[in-house]
C-alpha positions as a printed NumPy array, in Angstrom:
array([[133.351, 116.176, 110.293],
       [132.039, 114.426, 113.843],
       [132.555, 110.749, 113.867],
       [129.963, 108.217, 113.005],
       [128.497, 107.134, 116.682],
       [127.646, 103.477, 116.757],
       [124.364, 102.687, 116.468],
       [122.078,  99.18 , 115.694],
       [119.403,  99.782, 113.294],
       [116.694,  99.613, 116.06 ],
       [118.129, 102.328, 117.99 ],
       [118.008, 104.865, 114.885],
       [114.69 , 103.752, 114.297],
       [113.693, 103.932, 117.82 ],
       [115.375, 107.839, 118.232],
       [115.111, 109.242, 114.87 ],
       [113.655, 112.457, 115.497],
       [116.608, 112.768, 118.344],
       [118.978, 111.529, 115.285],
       [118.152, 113.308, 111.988],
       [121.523, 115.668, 111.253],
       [123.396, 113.074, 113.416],
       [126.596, 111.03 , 112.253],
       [126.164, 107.92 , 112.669],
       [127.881, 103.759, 112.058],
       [125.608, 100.888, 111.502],
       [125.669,  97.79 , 109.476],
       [123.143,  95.485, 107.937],
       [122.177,  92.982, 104.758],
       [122.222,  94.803, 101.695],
       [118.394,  93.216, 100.287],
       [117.295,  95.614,  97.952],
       [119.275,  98.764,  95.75 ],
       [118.541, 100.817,  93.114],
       [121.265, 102.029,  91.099],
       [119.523, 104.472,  88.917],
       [118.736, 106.5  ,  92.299],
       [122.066, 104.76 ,  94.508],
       [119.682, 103.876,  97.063],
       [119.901, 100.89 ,  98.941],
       [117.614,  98.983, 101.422],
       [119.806,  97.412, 104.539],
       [118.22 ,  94.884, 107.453],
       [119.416,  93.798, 110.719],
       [117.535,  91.863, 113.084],
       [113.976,  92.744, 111.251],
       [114.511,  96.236, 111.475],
       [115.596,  98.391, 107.823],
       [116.611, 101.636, 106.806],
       [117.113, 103.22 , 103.44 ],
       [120.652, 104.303, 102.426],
       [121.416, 106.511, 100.024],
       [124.802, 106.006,  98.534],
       [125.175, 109.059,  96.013],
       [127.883, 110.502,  97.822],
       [130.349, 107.356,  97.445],
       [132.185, 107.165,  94.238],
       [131.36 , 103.425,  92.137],
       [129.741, 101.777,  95.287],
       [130.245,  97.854,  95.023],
       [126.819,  96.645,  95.696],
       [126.291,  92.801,  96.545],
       [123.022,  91.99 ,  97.512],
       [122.662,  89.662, 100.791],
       [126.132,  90.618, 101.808],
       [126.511,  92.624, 105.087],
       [127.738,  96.142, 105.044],
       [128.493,  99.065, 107.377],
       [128.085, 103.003, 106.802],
       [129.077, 105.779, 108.271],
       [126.752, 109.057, 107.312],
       [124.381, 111.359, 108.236],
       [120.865, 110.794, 109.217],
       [118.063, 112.632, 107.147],
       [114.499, 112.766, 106.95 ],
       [113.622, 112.598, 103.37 ],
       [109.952, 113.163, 102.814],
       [108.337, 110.915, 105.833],
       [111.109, 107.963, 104.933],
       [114.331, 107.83 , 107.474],
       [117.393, 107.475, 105.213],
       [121.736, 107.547, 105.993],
       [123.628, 109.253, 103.229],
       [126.189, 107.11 , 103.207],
       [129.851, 108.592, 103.297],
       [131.951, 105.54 , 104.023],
       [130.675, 102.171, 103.127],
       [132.325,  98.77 , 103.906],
       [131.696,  95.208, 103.081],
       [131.807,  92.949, 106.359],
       [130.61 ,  89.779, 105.422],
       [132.419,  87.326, 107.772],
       [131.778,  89.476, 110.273],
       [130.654,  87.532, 113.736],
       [127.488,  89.68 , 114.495],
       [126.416,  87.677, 117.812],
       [129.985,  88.731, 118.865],
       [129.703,  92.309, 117.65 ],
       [126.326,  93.088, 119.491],
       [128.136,  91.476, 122.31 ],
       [131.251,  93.91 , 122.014],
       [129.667,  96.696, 121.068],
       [127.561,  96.194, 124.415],
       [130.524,  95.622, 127.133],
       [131.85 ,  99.067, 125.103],
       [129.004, 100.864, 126.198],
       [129.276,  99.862, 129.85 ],
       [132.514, 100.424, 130.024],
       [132.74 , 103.882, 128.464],
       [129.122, 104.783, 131.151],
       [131.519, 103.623, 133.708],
       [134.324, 105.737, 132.994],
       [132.075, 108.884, 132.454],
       [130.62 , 107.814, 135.787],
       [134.211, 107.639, 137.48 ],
       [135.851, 110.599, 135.851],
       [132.948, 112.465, 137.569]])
């Protein structure tokens, strides 16, 4: 099972044909879910993406609070979904400082690639 890579809503939306099949981690608001099908509608900085959360045994839904998966990206019909293997609530969670982290990460780990070169 490949880890989930780290990814902001925008940047699934913006690669998904690059992403479908991938494993993936992103978070957002929990605004709509449907627990007849266990999908679930998340949103992060006006961008959304449809979760599916069938595969996750009794999953504790609470609309408006802020969650993160970890799942696969699939292409059902012509919607972009993540079936959601791991899910987490993370309300408290300092999102200016985690798009902040999550950044310096990034340039750090392209820097290391760069040096180990």
């Amino acid at each position: 099972l490949k880890y989930g890579q780290i990814l902001f809503l925008e940047e699934i939306l913006q690669d998904q044909s690059n992403l479908v099949g991938s494993s993936v981690r992103t978070l957002g608001k929990l605004i709509e879910y449907n627990v007849t099908s266990c999908k679930g509608l998340i949103e992060h900085n006006n961008n959304f993406l449809m979760i599916n959360t069938s595969f996750l045994d009794n999953f504790p839904f609470k609309f408006n609070s802020l969650y993160q998966f970890i799942g696969e990206i699939e292409r059902n019909r012509d919607e972009l979904q993540l079936n959601a293997r791991v899910a987490r609530n993370v309300d408290g969670l300092d999102l200016d400082l985690y798009d902040r982290s999550l950044r310096v990460m990034r340039t750090f780990l392209i820097d290391t690639a760069y040096t180990n070169q």
